[in-house]
Phi, psi and omega in degrees: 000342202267324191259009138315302162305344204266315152322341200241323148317304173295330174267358138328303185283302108064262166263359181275326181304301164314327186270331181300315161332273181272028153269326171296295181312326177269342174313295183294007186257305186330299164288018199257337205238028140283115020104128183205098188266150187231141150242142181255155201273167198265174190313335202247034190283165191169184172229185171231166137171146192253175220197115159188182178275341188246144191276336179314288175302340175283315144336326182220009169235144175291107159335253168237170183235141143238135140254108199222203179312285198217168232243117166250182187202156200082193139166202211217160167240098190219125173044044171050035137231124191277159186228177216159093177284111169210164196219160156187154169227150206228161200203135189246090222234051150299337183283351177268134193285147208273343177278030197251133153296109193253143170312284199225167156203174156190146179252123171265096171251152161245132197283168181251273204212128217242090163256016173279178190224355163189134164331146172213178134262131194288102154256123165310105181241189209277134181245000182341299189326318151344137169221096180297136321349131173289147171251182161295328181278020176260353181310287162350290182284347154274000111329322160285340170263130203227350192249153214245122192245011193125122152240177193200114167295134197267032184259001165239028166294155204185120180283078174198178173307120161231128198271156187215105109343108193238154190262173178336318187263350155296281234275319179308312244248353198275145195260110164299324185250329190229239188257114162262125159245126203240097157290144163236158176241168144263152199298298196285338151282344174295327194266335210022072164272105184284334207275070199206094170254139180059059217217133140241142157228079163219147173230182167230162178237147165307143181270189178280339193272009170316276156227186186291105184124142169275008199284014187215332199313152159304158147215170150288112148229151219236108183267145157226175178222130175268147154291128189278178185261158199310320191291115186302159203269191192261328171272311175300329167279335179297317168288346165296334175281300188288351171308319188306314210269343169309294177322330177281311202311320229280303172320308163346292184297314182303318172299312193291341189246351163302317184296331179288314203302302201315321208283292173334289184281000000 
């Protein structure tokens, strides 16, 4: 009898071993198929900006366009005309599989030139709206965008690669199927603060068309996750055959000593 009971403990451990097993095998698969892509922005990132003596107007009319070298953000009062700095970059991330859960994101700029006189945040907004090329009317529709997808303070500015973290409302904004577009503000064009006389707060980041090539381009980089898929792996079924076959023993044994107790009594 004892060593019955002592049997019924071991296919007990047994199979407790087996389901654990093959909670451990999918755990690990699960990280095995987290993930990480980098894009570099396309050709057709650039800037705005509007120029007038009245901060309004400068503030809510389109100037000029540049596609040049570098991407500016900020702005300025220099000789009682404000100038209103916005940027954007687009990246082409269609190659991300549509069932992916992303994780993370950070936006990667290399700074040019740090012409402020006060600090800000370079914030990120949303550029869906955006039709690459920039026109004059994207001044506008990056105007309108006020929430914050990830910032960076411009007191760590730096000409090398520096990161924008992007929160929940960045990483929403990454495009699975297309194009992700990407605004930049300055914090304070966003608040629309005026109050900065004879001042600048702009800096500038290299654009992709800087040179030939990513070593400077803005990029994207995008951590995910695939979800696995339901049909269990080739080591998983195997722990699954033996969870089975644990389970008949166990059953077995428990039915062979039910039949002695009846016969006993």
């Amino acid at each position: 009898m004892r060593s019955k009971k002592v049997m019924v403990v071991v296919l007990c451990a047994l199979l407790l071993f087996s389901v654990l097993a093959i909670t451990d095998v999918s755990l690990g698969q699960q990280k095995a198929l987290a993930d990480e892509a980098t894009f570099y922005s396309t050709t057709a990132d650039g800037q705005l900006w509007g120029s007038h003596a009245d901060y309004g107007t400068a503030h809510d009319t389109a100037f000029s366009m540049i596609d040049g070298d570098y991407l500016s953000i900020g702005q300025t009062n220099v000789s009682g005309s404000y100038r209103i700095y916005r940027s954007a970059v687009f990246f082409d991330t269609s190659s991300l599989p549509d069932d992916v859960y992303i994780l993370a994101a950070t936006l990667s700029l290399v700074g040019y030139s740090d012409d402020s006189d006060t600090d800000f945040d370079i914030t990120v907004v949303n550029g869906s709206s955006l039709t690459p090329p920039l026109a004059l009317s994207d001044y506008g529709l990056l105007r309108s965008q006020t929430i914050s997808g990830g910032a960076f303070n411009t007191s760590g500015f730096m000409t090398a690669y520096f990161d924008i973290q992007l929160n929940a409302d960045g990483i929403g904004w990454i495009s699975k199927t297309g194009m992700t577009k990407l605004g930049l503000r300055s914090s304070r064009d966003i608040n629309a603060n005026a109050d900065f006389p004879n001042a600048r707060e702009s800096l500038s980041v290299l654009s992709s068309q800087f040179v030939d090539g990513e070593a400077y381009s803005p990029k994207l980089v995008v951590t995910y996750y695939i979800p696995p898929t339901s049909v269990p792996t080739m080591s998983q079924w195997g722990m699954i055959g033996m969870g089975i076959v644990l389970a008949a023993a166990l059953a077995w044994s428990v039915r062979k000593r039910l039949a002695v107790s009846i016969d006993k009594s």
